[in-house]
N, C-alpha and C positions, 0 to 999 in steps of 0.2 A: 557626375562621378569623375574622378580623377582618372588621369592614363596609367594605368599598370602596367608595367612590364615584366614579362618572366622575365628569371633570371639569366637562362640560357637563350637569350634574343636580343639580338644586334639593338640596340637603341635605337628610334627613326631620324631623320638628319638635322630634328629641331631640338630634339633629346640633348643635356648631356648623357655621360657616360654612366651617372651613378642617380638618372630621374629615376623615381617613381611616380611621383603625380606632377600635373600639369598645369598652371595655372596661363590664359591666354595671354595675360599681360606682356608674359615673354617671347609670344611668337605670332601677334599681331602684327610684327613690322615684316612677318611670312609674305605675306601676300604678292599673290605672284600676279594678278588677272590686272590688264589693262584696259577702263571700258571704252569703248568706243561706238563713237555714231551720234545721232544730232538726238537733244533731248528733245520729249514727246511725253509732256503731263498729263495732258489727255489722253494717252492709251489704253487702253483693257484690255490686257493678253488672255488670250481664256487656255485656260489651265485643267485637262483634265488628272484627276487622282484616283489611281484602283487601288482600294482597302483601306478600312478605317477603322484598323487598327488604333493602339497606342501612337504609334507613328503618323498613320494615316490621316485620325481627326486633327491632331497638331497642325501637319502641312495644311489640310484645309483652311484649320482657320488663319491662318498665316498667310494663304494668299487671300484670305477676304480682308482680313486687316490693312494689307497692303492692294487692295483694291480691284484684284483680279475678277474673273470672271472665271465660277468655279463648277467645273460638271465632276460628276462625282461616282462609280460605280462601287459597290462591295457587294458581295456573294447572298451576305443574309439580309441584309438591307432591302435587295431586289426581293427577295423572297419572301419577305413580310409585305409586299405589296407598293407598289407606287405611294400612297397616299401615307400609309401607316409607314412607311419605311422612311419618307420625307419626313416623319415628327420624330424618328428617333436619330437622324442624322442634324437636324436642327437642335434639337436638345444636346448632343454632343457636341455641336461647337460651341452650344451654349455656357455648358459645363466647361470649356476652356476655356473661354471668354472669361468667366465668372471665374475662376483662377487666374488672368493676368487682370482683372479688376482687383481682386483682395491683394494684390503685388504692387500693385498701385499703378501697372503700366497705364492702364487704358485712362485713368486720370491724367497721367503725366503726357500724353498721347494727346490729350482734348478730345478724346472718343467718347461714348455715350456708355451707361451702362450695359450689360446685353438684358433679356427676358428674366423674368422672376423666374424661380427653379420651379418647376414641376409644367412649365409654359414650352408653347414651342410657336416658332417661327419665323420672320424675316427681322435679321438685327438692325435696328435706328442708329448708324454709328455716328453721324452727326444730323442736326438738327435743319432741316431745309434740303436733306440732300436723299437721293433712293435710296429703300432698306436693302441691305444686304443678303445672299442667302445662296449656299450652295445647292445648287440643282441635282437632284437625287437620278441618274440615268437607268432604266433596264437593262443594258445590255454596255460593254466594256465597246461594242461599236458604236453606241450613242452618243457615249461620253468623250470619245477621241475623235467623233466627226466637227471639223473646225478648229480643234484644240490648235495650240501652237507647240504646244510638250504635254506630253503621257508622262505623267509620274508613277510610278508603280509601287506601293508600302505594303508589298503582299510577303509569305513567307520566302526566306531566303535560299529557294530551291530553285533550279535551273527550269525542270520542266515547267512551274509555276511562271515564272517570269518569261518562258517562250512563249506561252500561252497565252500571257497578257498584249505581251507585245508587237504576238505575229495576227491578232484580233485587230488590236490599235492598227498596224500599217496597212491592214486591209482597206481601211475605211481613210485614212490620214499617211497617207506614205514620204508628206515630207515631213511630218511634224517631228519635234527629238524626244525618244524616246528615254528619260530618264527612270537610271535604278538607285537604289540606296543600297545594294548591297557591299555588306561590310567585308564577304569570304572569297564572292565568286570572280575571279578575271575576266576583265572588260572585254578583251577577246574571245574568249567563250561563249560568252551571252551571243555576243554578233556573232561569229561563226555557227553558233547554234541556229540562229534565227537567219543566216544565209543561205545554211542550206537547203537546196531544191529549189532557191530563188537566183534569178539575171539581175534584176533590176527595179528599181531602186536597189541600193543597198542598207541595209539596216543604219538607222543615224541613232546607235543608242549611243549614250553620254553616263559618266558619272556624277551623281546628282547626293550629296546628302547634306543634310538641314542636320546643323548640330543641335542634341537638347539642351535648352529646352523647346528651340526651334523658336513658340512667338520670342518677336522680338530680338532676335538673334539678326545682329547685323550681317552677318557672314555665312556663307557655307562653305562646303569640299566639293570638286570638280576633278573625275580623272578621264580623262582625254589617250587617245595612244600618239603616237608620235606622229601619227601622218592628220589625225583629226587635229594637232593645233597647228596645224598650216593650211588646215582648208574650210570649208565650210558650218562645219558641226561647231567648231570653238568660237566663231566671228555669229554664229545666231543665238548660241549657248549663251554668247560673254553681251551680246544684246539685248536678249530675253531679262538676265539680272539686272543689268545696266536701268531699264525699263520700271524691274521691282526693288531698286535703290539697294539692292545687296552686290557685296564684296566678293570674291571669290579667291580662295587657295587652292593652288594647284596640288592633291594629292601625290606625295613623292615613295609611299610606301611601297617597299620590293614584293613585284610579283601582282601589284595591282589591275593592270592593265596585260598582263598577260603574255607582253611581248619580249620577242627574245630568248625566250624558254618554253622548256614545256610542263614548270612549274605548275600542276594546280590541273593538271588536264585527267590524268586517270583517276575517275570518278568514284568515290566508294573507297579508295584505298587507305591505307592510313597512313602514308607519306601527304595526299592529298589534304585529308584532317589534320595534318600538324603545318601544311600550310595555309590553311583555311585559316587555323588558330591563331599564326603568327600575323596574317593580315590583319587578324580583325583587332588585336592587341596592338596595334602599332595605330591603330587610326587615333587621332585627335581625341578627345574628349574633354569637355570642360568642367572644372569646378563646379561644384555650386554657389558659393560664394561670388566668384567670378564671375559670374553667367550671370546673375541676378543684378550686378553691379553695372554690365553692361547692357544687358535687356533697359535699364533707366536711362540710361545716354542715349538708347537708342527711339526711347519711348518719345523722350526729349526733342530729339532732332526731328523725329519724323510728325511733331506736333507745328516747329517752327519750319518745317517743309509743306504745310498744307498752304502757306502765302507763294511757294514757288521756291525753286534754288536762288533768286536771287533774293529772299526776306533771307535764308542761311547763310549769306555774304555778308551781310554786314552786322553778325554775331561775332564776339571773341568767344575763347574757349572757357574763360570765367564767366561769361552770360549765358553760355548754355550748359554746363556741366556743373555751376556754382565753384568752381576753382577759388582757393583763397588768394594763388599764384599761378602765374604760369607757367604751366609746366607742360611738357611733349603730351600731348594726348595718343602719342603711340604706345613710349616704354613708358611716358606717367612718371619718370626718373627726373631726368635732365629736364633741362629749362630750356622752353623754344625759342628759339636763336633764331629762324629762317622763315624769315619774310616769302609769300606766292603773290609776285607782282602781278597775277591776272584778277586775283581776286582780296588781296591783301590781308589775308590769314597768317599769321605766324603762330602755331600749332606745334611744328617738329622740333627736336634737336639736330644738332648738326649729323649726327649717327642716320639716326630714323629717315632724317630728308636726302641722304646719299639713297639709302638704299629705295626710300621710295621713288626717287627720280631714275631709279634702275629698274626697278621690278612694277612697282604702282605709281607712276607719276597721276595721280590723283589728289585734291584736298581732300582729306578727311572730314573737313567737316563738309561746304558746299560742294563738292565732287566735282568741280571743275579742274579743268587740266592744272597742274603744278608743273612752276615753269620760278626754279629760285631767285631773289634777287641776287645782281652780283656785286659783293664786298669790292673794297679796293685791296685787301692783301690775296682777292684770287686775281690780280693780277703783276701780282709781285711775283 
């Protein structure tokens, strides 16, 4: 769905003045998130997820596709039993699997089909290698013992998510506790979940997976001012680094909670009309757009099973079928700039300023970007 905005609401800072809907193409060259640290293909961060929901089955399979290692807790799931609750939590990723199959991701991907429908069990994603399968947990402490990050896709209520979280750090007290929520300030949640605690302190993160989530190269990330100077944003911006996703740094007023006391009296309806305004101001993608990039991205992460370095020596016409070359950021301009570390010339002059300020990343092999230098930049 596109970004809507009321009429009487500030535009967010990716906005013009007079948007109604959004399409990524324009604010792909956003990205603010630097990754850092040594790559690590053989990794498997295990990932737990509470609720599987609409949201909730997406993210899972999303980290199975991208190779995680997935525990999983939901309320009815557990309740239907260990055994029986495991066949309906496999059938729903199954069912989304089998939706980026007819989209033709998991073709483009080199993935395998998932199970015939009415089937359940461990996914064959490629041929010689372990089936896949998210592991169905009894209790939200099971599934956060060992996790690296707590995802939470429960409803968007305060006590809800203290409940998750203050279960998760009982058992996982460093792990980062991510929310998706769209209303509530980041501060809040922590605060809520500090009190009557010394220590550790709460590492909750903002964490959300745009729809249609598979296959989305990117997410949002909202941080408070003192978490991206310490340790939460450097294991956050690891953790992604790890699962080949991008990350923007959420800028919407009032998300994080700080500096105001925007969003804190509870129930009120000054409270509800900033609840509304946050959740209106966040991102949202196309459909058109999102499907066009779920392929690029199906794409690369098919010519990524040889390693980042078989994604080095692709141009932007061999992996996207381009008839020219053109920025694979705005997709406008014609890439002009040379990354003498891995010899991609992908950006325009625009798109590579600003990435070499905010993402010096390649886009395509995700090694460091570092531009070559012309001879009129020394005139």
């Amino acid at each position: 769905m596109g970004c809507v905005l009321a009429c009487d609401l500030a535009p967010p800072p990716w906005c013009g003045a007079n948007s109604v809907a959004l399409d990524l193409q324009s604010t792909e060259q956003k990205l603010l998130m630097t990754f850092e640290g040594d790559e690590d293909e053989n990794f498997q961060p295990i990932v737990a997820v509470i609720g599987t929901g609409f949201l909730g089955q997406r993210i899972v399979t999303e980290m199975l596709l991208l190779g995680a290692r997935v525990k999983v807790f939901d309320t009815n799931l557990a309740a239907a039993g260990l055994t029986h609750g495991q066949e309906l939590l496999d059938r729903m990723v199954c069912t989304v699997l089998r939706q980026c199959a007819a989209a033709g991701l998991l073709e483009l991907a080199g993935l395998c089909p998932p199970p015939l429908a009415g089937s359940a069990g461990a996914w064959q994603a490629r041929e010689g290698e372990e089936p896949r399968q998210a592991q169905l947990c009894i209790s939200i402490a099971e599934a956060a013992t060992g996790a690296e990050v707590v995802i939470e896709a429960v409803p968007d209520s305060l006590e809800v998510k203290c409940e998750v979280f203050s279960e998760a750090m009982a058992v996982a007290p460093a792990a980062l506790l991510a929310t998706s929520t769209l209303t509530l300030p980041l501060m809040r949640l922590s605060l809520a979940l500090a009190k009557d605690r010394r220590d550790p302190a709460p590492r909750v993160v903002g964490l959300r997976f745009l729809d249609p989530v598979c296959f989305m190269p990117i997410v949002e990330i909202t941080l408070s001012s003192a978490q991206m100077g310490g340790p939460d944003r450097r294991d956050l911006v690891s953790l992604l680094h790890r699962l080949r996703k991008s990350a923007f740094q959420c800028t919407v007023q009032g998300c994080t909670g700080e500096g105001s006391s925007d969003g804190y009296d509870v129930g009120t309806d000054e409270e509800i009309k900033n609840a509304m305004r946050r959740s209106l101001r966040r991102l949202r993608i196309l459909p058109a757009s999102a499907l066009h990039r779920q392929k690029r991205e199906a794409k690369l992460r098919r010519v990524q099973q040889g390693g980042f370095r078989s994604a080095r020596k692709l141009t932007t016409a061999q992996l996207f079928g381009c008839d020219e070359e053109k920025c694979c950021i705005c997709m406008a301009a014609s890439a002009a700039v040379t990354n003498v570390l891995c010899g991609h010339c992908v950006m325009c002059n625009g798109c590579a300023h600003l990435a070499l300020q905010l993402h010096p990343i390649c886009p395509i092999c995700r090694c460091p970007f570092e531009p070559a230098l012309k001879a009129q930049d020394h005139s």
